[in-house]
N, C-alpha and C positions, 0 to 999 in steps of 0.2 A: 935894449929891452930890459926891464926892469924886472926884480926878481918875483915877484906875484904875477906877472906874467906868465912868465917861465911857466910857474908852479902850474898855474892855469891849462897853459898848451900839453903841459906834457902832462897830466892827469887827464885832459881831452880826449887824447891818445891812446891810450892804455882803455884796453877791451874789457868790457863788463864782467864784473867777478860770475863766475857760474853756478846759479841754484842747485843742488839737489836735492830734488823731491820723492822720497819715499813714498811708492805707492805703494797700500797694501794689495796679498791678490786677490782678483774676482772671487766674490761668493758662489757659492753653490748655483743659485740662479743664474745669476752672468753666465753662468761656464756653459749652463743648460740652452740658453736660448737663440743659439748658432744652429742652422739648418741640420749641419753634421754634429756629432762628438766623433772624431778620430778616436778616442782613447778606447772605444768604445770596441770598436772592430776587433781591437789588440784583446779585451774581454771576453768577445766570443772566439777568438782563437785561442787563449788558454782553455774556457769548456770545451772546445771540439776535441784540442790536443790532449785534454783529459780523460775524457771517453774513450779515444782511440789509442791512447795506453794501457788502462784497464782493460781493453778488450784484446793485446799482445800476448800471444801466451806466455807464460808465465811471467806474465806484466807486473806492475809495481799495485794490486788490484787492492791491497789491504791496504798499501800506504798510503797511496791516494783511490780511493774508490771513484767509477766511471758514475755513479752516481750524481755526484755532488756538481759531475761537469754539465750534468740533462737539469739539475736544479739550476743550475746558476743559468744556463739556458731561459729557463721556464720566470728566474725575477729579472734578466734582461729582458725579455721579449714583456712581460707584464710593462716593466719603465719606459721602453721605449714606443709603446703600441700606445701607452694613456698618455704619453710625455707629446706625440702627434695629434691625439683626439683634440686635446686641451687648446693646443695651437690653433687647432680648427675654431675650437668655445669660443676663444678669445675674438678672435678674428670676424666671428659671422652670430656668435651666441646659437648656434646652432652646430649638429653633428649630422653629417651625410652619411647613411648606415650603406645605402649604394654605393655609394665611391666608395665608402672603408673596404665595401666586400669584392669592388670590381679590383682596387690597387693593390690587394690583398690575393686577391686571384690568381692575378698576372706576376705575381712575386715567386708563390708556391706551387701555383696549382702546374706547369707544364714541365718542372724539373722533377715532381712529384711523380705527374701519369706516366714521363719515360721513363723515369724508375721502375713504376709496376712493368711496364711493357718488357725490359729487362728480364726483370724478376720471375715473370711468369715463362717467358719464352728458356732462360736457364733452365726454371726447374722441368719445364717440358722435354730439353733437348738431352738431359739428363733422366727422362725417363721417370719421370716424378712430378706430377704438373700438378698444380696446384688444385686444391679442390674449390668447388661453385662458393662454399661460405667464407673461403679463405681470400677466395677474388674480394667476392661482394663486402667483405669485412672491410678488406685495402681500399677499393674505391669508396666506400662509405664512411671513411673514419671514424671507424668503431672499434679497431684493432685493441684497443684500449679494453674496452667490456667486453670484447669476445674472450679477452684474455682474463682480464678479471673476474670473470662470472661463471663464464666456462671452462678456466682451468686448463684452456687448450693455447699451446702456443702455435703462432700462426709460423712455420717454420720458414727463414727466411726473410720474414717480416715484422719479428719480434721487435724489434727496436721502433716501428713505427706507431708505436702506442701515444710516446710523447708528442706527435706530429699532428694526433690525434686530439690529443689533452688540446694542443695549443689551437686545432681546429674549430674547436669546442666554445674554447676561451672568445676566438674571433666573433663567435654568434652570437654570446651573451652579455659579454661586458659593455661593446661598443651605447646598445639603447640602455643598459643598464647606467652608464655612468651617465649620459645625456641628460636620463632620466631628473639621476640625483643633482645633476650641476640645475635644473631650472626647478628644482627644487628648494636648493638650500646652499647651491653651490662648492667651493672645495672645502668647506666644513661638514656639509654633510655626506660628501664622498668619501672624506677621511674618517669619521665616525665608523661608516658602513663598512670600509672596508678592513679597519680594525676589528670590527664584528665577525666579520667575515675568516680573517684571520683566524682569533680566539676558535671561533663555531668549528670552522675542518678541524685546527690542532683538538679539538676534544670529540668530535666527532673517529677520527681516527683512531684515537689515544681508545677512546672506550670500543670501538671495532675489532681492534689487534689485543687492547687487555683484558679487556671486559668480556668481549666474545668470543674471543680467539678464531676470527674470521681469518681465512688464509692471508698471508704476506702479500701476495701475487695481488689481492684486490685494493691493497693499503698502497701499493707498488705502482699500480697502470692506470686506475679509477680517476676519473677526472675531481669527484665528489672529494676525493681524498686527495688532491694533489694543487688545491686552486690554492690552497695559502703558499703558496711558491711566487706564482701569478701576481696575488693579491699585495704581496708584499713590494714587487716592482713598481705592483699599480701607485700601491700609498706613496714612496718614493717620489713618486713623479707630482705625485695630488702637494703633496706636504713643500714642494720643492723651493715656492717661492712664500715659503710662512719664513718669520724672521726667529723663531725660536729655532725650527728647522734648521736654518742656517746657521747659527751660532756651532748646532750640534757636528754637523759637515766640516765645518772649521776647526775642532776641535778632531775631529777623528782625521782631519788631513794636517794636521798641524808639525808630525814630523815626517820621515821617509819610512821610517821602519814600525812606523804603527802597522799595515797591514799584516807584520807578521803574525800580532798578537792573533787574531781569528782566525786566520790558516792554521795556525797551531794551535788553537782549541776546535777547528773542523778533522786534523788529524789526529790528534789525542781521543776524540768522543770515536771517531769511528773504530778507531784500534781499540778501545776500551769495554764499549758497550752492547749489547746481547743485541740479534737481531729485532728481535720483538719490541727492544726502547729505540731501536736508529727507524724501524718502519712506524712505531706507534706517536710519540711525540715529540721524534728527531728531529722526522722531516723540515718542522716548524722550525726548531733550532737551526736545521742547516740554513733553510733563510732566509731567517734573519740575519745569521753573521756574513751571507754573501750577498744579502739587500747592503750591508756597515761596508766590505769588500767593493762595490760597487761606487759608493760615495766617495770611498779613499780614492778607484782610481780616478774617478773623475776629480776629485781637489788636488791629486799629487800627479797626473796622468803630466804635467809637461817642468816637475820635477828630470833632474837628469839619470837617476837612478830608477822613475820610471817611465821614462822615456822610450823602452823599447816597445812597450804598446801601443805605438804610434808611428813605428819602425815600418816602413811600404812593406815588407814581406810577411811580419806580422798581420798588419792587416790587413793583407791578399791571401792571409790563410782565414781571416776570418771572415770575408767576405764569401770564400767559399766552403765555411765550414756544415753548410746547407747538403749541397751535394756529397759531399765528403763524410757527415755524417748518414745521408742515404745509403754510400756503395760497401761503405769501408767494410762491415760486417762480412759482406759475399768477399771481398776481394780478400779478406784475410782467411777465409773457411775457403776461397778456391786455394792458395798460397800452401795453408796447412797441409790440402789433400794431394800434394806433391808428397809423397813420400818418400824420393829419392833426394830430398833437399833436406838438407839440415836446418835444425831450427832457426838462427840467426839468418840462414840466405833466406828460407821461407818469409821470414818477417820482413825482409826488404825487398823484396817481390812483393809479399801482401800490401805494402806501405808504397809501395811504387803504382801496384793498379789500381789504390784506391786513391792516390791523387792524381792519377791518367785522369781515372772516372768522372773528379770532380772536376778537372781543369775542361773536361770535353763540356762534361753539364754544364758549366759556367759558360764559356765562350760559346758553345752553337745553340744549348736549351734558353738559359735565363737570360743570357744578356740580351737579345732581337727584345723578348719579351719585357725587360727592366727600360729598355727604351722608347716602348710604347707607353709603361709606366708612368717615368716622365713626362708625358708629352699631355696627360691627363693635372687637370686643375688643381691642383693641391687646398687651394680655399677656397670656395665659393664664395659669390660674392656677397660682402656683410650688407645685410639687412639696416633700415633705417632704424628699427628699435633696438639692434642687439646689437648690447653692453660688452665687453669684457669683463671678466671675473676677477674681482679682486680677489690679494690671498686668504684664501679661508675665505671670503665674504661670506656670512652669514647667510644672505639673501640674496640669490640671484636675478636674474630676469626669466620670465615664464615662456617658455620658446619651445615652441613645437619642435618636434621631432621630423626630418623630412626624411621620408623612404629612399 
């Protein structure tokens, strides 16, 4: 065999050098447009677990306020409510305002009514039953302006204001944005609900400093509370624009960016008079937890924060629904042990109110999440109707179906 042979055979031989190709990661939109976002659940289990701190006696309520956990609440459920519409737009160039309120129903409404049922039947057996306007409030979700207008807290029921807000949100946004998409499409969504933004933040701003309208209304009022909402809405509207994108890229670009806004949400709330956190905070708070929200989704499978994506993590956020219904009662029955010390008290309260939640979840919501299911997520898309480009300018003129 001669020597160029050789050389031949045995470079034949020898296995292909191996490429590597650096990819960079998914944008903001790639990341979005998976049925689920895991990272997402791990989100609402930080707000529930936030709330339900602040609300521990002598809980950590200055450091981290229960607040900030019903706000971040209120710009998830805004992103995630318009981030489904859209999917719909795309898909049929049309929004089912039926189905939004039927899958919407069956989500809320029967972990809701056994709450009241609960609630009422406690305050009865305790000799204390609730009165006709405090029912009628609870079933009507109105707890909100009963409280805001009338100054009366609905005792036991106080916290159902924001259940209220979001009840709210559900009957207005869904034809409102339908509206604007065959209107002008996600340009003129994002306009409007910029609009919208600015409009509460100084609608507020001039109620609490300009009138000195009680807290309590700047607090529960739906009027005053939708740039929370609005701001998840834009979020989702903005998601697939490419300037949008660059900016998500940039705010998930290292691991320890989220610190910076958590630390400018607890520095303002330690810092500043009630009257600036209720008048032109609220807007402040978020936006920095609309920025919070983007980090986790571009850092959520980061390994540092990875634990938002942790199965127990998001088994607390899955059921931070009911969890947020019971905890109130279950920590105010714990308290009223009087022969327990504080510390056992609080592990009793924090033990009934995830009995509470894990019964609601497995016998109330789940039968009913899987009827959810079994309902059409799209209709089927029409011969004329487009998908929406991002931003497009101009969209297609598409009825609205009931």
């Amino acid at each position: 065999m001669s020597t160029s042979s050789g050389i031949l055979l045995a470079t034949a031989a020898r296995p292909p050098p191996i490429i590597t190709v650096q990819t960079s990661p998914s944008s903001f939109a790639e990341r979005v447009t998976h049925d689920r976002i895991p990272v997402l659940d791990g989100v609402r289990a930080v707000a529930i677990l936030t709330v339900v701190a602040a609300h521990l006696p002598a809980g950590p309520a200055r450091l981290v306020p229960g607040d900030l956990g019903v706000t971040l609440f209120f710009v998830l459920s805004g992103f995630l409510i318009t981030w489904l519409l859209l999917k719909e737009w795309d898909a049929t160039g049309a929004v089912s305002f039926r189905a939004f309120l039927l899958r919407r129903a069956l989500r809320i409404a029967p972990a809701y009514f056994v709450f009241l049922a609960v609630w009422y039947a406690g305050f009865s057996l305790a000799g204390h039953p609730p009165r006709l306007w405090e029912v009628a409030a609870g079933f009507t979700y109105t707890v909100n302006y009963v409280q805001a207008i009338g100054g009366h807290r609905v005792v036991g029921l106080e916290h159902a204001w924001s259940l209220a807000v979001e009840e709210q949100f559900y009957l207005l946004w869904p034809p409102l944005l339908a509206l604007l998409m065959a209107r002008g499409g996600r340009r003129r969504a994002a306009v409007v609900l910029g609009a919208l933004v600015v409009g509460v933040f100084a609608w507020r701003s001039w109620l609490v400093l300009g009138r000195g309208v009680p807290l309590s209304y700047a607090y529960d009022a739906f009027d005053t509370r939708f740039d929370a909402l609005a701001v998840g809405c834009l979020v989702a509207v903005l998601s697939r624009e490419e300037r949008f994108g660059r900016l998500a890229a940039a705010l998930g670009r290292w691991t320890w960016l989220p610190l910076l806004p958590v630390a400018l949400l607890v520095a303002w709330h330690r810092a500043a008079p009630l009257p600036l956190r209720f008048g032109p905070g609220f807007t402040f708070d978020a936006i920095l937890l609309g920025v919070l929200l983007v980090q986790a989704v571009m850092l959520g499978e980061r390994l540092t924060w990875r634990v938002l994506s942790w199965r127990p993590v998001r088994f607390v956020g899955r059921i931070s629904y009911p969890l947020y219904l019971y905890h109130p009662g279950a920590m105010a029955l714990a308290a009223g042990l009087a022969l327990l010390p504080t510390p056992a008290g609080v592990a009793v309260g924090l033990a009934v109110s995830a009995a509470a939640a894990c019964a609601s979840w497995y016998l109330v919501e789940t039968p009913f999440l899987r009827w959810k299911e079994r309902l059409p997520r799209r209709p089927a898309a029409r011969p004329h109707a487009v998908p929406s480009a991002p931003l497009s300018p101009a969209a297609p003129r598409v009825a609205i179906p009931d």
